[in-house]
C-alpha positions in Angstrom: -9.2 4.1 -10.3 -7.2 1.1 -8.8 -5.6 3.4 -5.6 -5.5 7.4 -5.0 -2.4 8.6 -4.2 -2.9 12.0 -2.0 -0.7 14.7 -2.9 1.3 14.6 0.6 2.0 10.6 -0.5 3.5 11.9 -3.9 5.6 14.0 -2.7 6.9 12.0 0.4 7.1 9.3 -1.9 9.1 11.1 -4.7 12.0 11.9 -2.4 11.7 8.2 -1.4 12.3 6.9 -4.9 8.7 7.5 -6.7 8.4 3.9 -6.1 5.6 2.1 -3.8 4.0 -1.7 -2.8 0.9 -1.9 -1.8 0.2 -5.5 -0.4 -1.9 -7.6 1.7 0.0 -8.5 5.6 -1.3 -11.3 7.4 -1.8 -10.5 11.0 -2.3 -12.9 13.8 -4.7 -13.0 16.6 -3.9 -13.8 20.6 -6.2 -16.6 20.0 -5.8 -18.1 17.2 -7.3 -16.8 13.7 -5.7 -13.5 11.7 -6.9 -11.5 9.1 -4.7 -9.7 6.0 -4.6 -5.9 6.2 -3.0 -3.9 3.2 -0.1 -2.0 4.1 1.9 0.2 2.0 5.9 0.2 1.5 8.3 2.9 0.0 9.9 0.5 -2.4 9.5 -1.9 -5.4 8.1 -5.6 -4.5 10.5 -8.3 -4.0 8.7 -10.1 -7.2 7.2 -7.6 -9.3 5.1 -10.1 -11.9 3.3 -10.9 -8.9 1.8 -7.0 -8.6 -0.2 -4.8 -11.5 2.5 -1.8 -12.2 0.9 1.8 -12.1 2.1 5.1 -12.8 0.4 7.9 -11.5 1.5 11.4 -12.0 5.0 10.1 -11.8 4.8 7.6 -8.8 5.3 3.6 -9.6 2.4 2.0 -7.8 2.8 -1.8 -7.7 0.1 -3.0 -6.2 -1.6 -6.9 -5.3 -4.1 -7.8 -7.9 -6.8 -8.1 -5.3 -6.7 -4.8 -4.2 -7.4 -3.2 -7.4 -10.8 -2.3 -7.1 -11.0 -1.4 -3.5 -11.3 2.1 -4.0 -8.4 2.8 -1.6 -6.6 5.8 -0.7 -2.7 6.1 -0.3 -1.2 8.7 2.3 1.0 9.4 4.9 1.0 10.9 8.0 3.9 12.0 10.6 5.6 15.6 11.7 9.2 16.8 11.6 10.1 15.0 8.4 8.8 11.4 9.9 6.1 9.9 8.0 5.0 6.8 7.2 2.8 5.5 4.5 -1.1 3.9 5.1 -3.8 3.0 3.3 -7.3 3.4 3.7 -10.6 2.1 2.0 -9.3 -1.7 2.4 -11.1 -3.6 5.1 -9.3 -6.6 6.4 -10.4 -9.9 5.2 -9.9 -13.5 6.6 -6.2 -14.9 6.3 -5.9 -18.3 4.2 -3.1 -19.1 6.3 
């Protein structure tokens, strides 16, 4: 499977929308060099032919075409109705920027 979504993620996600991006975020160094981590984001991608479209168990995954065999987990963590959305199973690689 291209990305588990725990059931806490569902959920939080289905009274977000049902709708999620999981994408690579270039990060920069002090010194000079970055890396790209993935990150997740409650909401369809800004250009959608760009991602491979997923439904599972009624969530819309759109997620980057390198990432699809990663073996990465989706959840979300936070109290009092305050969660965000993280992914793990990705390790950062080497930004081309």
């Amino acid at each position: 499977m291209a990305i588990e979504v725990s059931d806490r993620a569902r959920e939080w996600l289905k009274r977000k929308g049902g709708v999620v991006t999981v994408r690579l975020s270039p990060r920069h160094g002090c010194c000079g060099g970055g890396a790209d981590i993935a990150v997740a984001e409650a909401r369809a991608p800004d250009v959608p032919e760009h991602y491979t479209r997923l439904d599972l168990d009624g969530v819309i995954v759109h997620i980057d075409p390198s990432l699809l065999d990663q073996g990465l987990r989706l959840d979300v963590e936070g109290f009092l109705g305050l969660g965000h959305l993280f992914v793990e199973g990705a390790s950062p690689t080497r930004s081309k920027e």
